[in-house]
Steps between C-alpha positions, in 0.01 A plus 500: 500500500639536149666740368730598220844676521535883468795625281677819696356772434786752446340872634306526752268797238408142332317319803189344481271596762619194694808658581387802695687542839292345787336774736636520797354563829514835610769608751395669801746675751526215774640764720194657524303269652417509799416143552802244599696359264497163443197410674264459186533865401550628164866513523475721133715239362445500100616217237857712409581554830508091568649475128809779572555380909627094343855486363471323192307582246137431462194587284160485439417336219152374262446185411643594121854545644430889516702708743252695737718659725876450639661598783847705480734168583483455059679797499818345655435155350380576159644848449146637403261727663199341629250765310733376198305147531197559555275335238812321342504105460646343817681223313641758290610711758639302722611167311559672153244288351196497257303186676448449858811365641511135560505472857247813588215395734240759419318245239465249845419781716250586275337169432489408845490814726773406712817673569765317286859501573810373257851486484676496149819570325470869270709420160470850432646625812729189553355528881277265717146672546204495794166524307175568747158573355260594779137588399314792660165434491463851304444555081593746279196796374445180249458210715844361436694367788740712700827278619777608771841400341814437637814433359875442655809373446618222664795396333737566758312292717449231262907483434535468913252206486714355201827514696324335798373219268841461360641471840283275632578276213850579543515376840282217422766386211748529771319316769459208238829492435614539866264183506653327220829546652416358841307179335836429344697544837241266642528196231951565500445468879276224506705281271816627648344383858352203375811374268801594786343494831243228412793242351715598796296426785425133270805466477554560901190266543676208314814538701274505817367204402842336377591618878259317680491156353876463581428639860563180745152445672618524827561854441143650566571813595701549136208295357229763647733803424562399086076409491446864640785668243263299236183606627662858506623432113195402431282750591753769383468317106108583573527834594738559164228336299252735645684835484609418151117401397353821658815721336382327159264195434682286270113374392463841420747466228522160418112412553325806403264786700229240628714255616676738677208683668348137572815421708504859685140402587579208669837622637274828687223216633813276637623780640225673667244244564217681282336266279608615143389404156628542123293521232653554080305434204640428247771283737861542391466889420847647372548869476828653380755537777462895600152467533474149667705712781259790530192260522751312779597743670136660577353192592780469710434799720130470462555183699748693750267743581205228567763358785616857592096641553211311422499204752358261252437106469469469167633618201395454147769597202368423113681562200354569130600530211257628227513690138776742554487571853602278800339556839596379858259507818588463836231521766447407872234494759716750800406844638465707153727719356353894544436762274797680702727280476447467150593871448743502762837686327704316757380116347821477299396092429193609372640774332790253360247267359249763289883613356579157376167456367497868347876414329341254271156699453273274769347598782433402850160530657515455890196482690343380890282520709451506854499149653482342114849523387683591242516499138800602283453405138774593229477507096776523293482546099739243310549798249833572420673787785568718175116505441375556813367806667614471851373846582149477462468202747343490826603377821385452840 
């Protein structure tokens, strides 16, 4: 439907015939019925009544922005008298303006005869403002359409849902930097572990060693006794290489993200007996450090939560790197993750991994099914942090 714009009209002596108030139904005493009320009856309700009984101010209005009636609430919020208004130029009125204001949804409610609800910021007013259009179904004495509007402000709510955004983002900011904080505790303790404990248990190992050649051989118990102390040594060096590894994967570092994932995909089959397999194309992908660790560090417990729950035999892990984004799967063939476990508030891993992802402005898409497994698939941008916007990501 096309139309063109209506400048305000300034007294309401100067209307066109458009701008007549709509008729109302008549009102009939409800009281006076002797039929039930509420039971289909003509409860004697008529168009003011609905308009005074709401709290914010509403109107009827035509589809040339023409105020048709107004309920009592524009007294408090406008400072005018509702009879005042009648006939005036809504945008006028309300926005101070000589053109439709930019956000009103009576030209959409118009066009498409559905109700049509926005939410805008009012320069004139410096406040946030709910916009509803709502058609009636009824016309004007010259066939022009008759609209219920509504309009309130919501800026108070709009500042609350601000603050909570800012928090959240707050708190994210500090969890990342909580996170930060422990990654470095984990590399100082890994090399701390790896350089002192590892070189002295070596060292021990050597001396062991130095120990038992000059052992006479007819001293077998000593003999056995030193090859168990070495045994002992030995294994202990192990466990040191492990805990210092898992702490912080020196391929990680030194190799780069797919080397590193390749090795924790063949450390988690060793471990657990479920036939694993890596995937990366192009091989040899390097990531800067701070996001080679998030990428880690959810494939990680992706793969902790297969051993914790799904009772899989085979895992598959692939790694891709592609025009500005880099994406990791990880799926297996156990029970299937479900929909309320998903959602569950309590799944802090889960929960962990969507706020890694969400830190860099990725996401991470979990998904199962009953008896088919489980799929958990990440992307991550390789825009810089500083361009990314982390809040409008999805997760789980």
């Amino acid at each position: 439907m096309k139309r063109t714009t209506k400048q305000p009209i300034q007294e309401s002596e100067n209307l066109s015939p458009k701008a007549t108030k709509a008729e109302a139904p008549p009102c009939e005493d409800a009281a006076g019925k002797d039929e039930p009320q509420g039971t289909g009856a003509d409860l004697g309700l008529c168009v003011s009544d609905i308009l005074e009984a709401l709290p914010f101010y509403a109107m009827l209005v035509d589809e040339q922005h023409h105020i048709l009636e107004a309920n009592s609430a524009v007294r408090g919020q406008l400072g005018l008298d509702p009879e005042a208004i009648v006939g005036k130029y809504c945008p006028t009125v309300v926005h101070g303006l000589d053109q439709p204001w930019h956000a009103c949804p009576l030209e959409e409610a118009a066009e498409t005869g559905q109700a049509v609800e926005r939410e805008a910021f009012d320069q004139e007013s410096g406040r946030w403002v709910s916009s509803g259009i709502y058609p009636t179904g009824r016309l004007t004495q010259d066939g022009s359409g008759i609209y219920f509007h509504t309009i309130s402000d919501i800026t108070d709510r709009q500042q609350a849902e601000e603050q909570l955004k800012a928090s959240r983002e707050q708190l994210r900011e500090l969890s990342r930097y909580l996170e930060s904080v422990r990654e470095e505790e984990r590399t100082k303790m890994a090399r701390d572990i790896h350089d002192e404990l590892g070189q002295t248990l070596t060292a021990l190992k050597i001396d062991l060693s130095w120990l038992t050649r000059r052992l006479p051989h007819e001293q077998e118990l000593l003999l056995k006794k030193t090859e168990s102390m070495y045994e002992l040594v030995d294994g202990a060096i192990q466990t040191v290489k492990r805990i210092s590894t898992e702490l912080r994967p020196g391929a990680l570092d030194d190799l780069g993200l797919a080397d590193a994932i390749e090795w924790q995909t063949q450390e988690f089959g060793k471990r657990t007996d479920i036939k694993s397999k890596f995937s990366a194309s192009p091989e040899g992908i390097v990531l800067d450090r701070d996001r080679s660790t998030a990428v880690f560090r959810i494939c990680q417990e992706a793969l902790t939560n297969i051993v914790r729950h799904a009772k899989a035999t085979r895992v598959s892990v692939s790694l891709r790197k592609g025009p500005g984004r880099v994406s990791l799967r990880i799926s297996d063939n156990g029970k299937g993750i479900e929909e309320s476990q998903i959602l569950d508030p309590r799944a802090f891993g889960l929960i962990g991994m969507c706020e890694r992802a969400r830190f860099w402005g990725g996401e991470v898409k979990i998904s199962g099914a009953p008896g088919k497994g489980t799929l958990v698939a990440l992307s991550i941008p390789l825009a810089r942090r500083e361009d990314l916007n982390a809040e409008n990501t999805d997760c789980r």
